[in-house]
N, C-alpha and C positions, 0 to 999 in steps of 0.2 A: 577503776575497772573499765574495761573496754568494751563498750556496747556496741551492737551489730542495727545498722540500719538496718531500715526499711525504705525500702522507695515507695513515696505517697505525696499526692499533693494536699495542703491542708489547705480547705476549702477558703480559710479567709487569707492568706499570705500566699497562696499558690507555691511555697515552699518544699523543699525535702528537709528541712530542719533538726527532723523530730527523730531517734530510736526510740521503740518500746512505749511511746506515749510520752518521751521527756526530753526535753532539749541535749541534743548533742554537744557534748563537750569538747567534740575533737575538729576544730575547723580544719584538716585535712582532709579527715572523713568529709565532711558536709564540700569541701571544695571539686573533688573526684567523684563524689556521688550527684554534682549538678554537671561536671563535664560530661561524664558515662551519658545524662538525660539529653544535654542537648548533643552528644555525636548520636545516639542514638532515635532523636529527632530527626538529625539531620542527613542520617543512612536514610531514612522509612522517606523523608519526602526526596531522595534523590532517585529511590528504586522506582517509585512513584512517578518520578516524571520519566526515567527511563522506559518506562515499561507505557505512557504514554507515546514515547516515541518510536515505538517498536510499530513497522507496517503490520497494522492490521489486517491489512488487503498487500499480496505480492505480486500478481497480475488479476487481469478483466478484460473479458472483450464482450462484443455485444454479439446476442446469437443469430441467427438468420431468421428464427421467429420470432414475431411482433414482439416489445417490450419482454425478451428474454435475455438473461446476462449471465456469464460465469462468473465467480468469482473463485482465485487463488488462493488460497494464503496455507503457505510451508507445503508438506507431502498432501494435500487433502484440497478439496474444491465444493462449492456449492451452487445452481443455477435457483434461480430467483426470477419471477414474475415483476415488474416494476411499472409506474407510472408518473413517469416524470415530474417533478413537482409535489406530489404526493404521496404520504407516508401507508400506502397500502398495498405491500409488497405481499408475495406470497412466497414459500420454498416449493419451489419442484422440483428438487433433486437434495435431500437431505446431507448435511455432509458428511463426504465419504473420500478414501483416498482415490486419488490420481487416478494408481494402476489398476484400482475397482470399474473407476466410472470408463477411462480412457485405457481399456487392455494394448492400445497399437502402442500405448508409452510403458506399458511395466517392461521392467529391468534397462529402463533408460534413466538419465539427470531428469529428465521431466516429472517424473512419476517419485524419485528419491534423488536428492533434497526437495525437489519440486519446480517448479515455474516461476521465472522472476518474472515476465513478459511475455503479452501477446498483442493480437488485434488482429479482425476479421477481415477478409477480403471481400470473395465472390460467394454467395451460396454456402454450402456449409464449412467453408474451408478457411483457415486461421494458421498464421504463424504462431510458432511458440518458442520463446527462449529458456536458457539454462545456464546460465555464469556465460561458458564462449557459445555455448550448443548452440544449434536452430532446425529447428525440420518444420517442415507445413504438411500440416494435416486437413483430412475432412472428420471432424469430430460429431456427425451425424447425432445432431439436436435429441435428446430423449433418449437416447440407446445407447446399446453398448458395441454398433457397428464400426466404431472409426477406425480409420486406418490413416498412415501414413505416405503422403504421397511425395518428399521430398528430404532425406538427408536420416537420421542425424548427423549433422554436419556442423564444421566451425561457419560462426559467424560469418567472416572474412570468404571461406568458401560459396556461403550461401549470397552475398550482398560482398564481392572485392572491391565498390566501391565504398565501403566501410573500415578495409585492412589501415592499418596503420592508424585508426581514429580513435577518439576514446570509446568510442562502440564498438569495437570490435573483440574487446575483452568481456561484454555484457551490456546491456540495454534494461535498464531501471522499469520502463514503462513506455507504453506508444498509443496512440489512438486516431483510426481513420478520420479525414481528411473527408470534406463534401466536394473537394476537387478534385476530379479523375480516379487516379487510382495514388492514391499519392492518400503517406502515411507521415504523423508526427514522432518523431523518436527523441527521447528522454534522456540524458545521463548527467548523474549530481546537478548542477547548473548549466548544463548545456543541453541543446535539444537542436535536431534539425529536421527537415523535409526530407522524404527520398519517393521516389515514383518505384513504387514494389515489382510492378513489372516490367519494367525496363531495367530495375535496379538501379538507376542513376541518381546524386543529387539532386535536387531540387536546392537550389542556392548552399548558403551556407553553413558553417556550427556557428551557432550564434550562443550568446546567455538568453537564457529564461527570462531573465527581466528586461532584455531588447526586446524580444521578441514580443512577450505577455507582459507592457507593461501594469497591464491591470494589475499584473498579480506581484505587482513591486511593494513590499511592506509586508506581505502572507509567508506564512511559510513554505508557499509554494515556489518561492521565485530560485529558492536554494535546492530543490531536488521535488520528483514528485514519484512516492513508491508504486502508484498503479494509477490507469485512467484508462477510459471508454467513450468512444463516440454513443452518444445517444441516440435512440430512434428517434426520438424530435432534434430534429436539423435543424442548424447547425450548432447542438446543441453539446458538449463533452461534461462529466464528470471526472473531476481529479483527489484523489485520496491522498493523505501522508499522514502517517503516525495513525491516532485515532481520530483525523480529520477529514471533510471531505467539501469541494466545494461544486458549484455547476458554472461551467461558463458558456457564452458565446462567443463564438471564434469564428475569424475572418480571416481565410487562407488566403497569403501573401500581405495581409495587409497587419497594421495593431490596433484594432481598433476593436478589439474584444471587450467583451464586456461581464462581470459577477451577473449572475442569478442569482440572487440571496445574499446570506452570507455565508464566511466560512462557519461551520455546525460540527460538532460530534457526530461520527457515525451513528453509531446507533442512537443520536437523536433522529434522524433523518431518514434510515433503515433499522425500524424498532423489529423487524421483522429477524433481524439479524442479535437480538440481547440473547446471551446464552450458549452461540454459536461464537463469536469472537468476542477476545481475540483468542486464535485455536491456540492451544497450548504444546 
């Protein structure tokens, strides 16, 4: 007679052995019912780390007022109170989408699918990217005044010192520079300098890991999904997956240096459990 497992582990053998309380007599059964266990182990820790690797955060800039930040992630955005170094953030702006908090972007890429990239300039005004988009806004800190002072437009349009680069098809992530006006730009393993208002290079495409060789070993040196120049200079936060690290950075030079280590997000922004990653 042909009995119907059960799948159970029996506390002393760690086994599937057993149907009904009695040893299996069918080593076929018992063979396919330890493969089913471990592909089914081996699904759950693979969703597991994918789902570690999913940006958490999809852009960030820092706002114009003291220790304030936006953070992206998909159609929706959160601003946040922070203090460098310490885990005692606060939410000021609950998260909400896009085209709620930023009306000058609904019915744009900005606002649906959302923001891959940004970084602030002068006062309240901040680029913001979309797959090729780009327009620069004044996103007027706390309100829902912002308006659009520039594009939307292609990349390439916006920066044709860009055309033909791998940034021109989208921008991963970017973050102000304590030099001039001169911004850091991100894509997969490559990242360069550009002076925003002149729009010109600033040297080369380099790798990430020429440039930051700090971050040679992290899993920062292969892409980085968002990051923010800090109010404490010259101070940047870099995100990837559910990661995040702080560094110091020395524009034109390598000789940057870790703040800490690399952390779990919300070890580090507990302020943020609950809130990401947005679904």
């Amino acid at each position: 007679m042909l009995c119907f497992p059960i799948l159970r582990k029996d506390s002393h053998s760690n086994s599937i052995n057993r149907c009904h309380g009695e040893e299996c007599k069918h080593p076929e059964i018992k063979s396919y019912l330890s493969l089913a266990l471990f592909i089914s182990t081996l699904v759950s820790l693979l969703v597991l780390r994918k789902m570690s690797n999913l940006p958490y955060i999809n852009a960030a800039f820092r706002s114009s007022r003291e220790n304030e930040v936006y953070f992206f992630a998909k159609n929706k955005y959160v601003r946040l109170y922070y203090i460098p170094g310490k885990t005692e953030d606060k939410i000021l702006t609950n998260l909400r989408l896009i085209s709620s908090g930023f009306p000058s972007l609904a019915g744009t890429p900005f606002a649906e699918p959302g923001i891959d990239c940004s970084f602030h300039t002068e006062a309240s005004e901040a680029y913001v990217f979309s797959g090729n988009n780009c327009a620069y806004i004044d996103y007027a800190p706390g309100t829902t005044n912002d308006k659009i002072l520039a594009g939307p437009t292609t990349i390439a349009e916006m920066f044709p010192v860009l055309r033909n680069t791998v940034f021109a098809d989208g921008i991963d992530s970017a973050f102000r520079s304590t030099k001039g006006k001169e911004v850091y730009l991100f894509k997969g393993n490559k990242y360069v300098r550009i002076a925003y208002d002149s729009k010109q290079l600033v040297g080369n495409i380099r790798n990430i890991s020429d440039g930051f060789p700090v971050l040679n070993g992290t899993i920062f040196e292969s892409g980085i999904d968002a990051c923010f120049a800090s109010h404490k200079e010259p101070e940047a936060y870099l995100f990837k997956g559910d990661k995040y690290v702080r560094i110091n950075f020395t524009p034109g030079k390598t000789e940057d240096t870790l703040v800490g280590d690399v952390r779990p997000i919300l070890d580090g922004w507990p302020v943020l459990r609950g809130i990401l990653p947005v679904s």
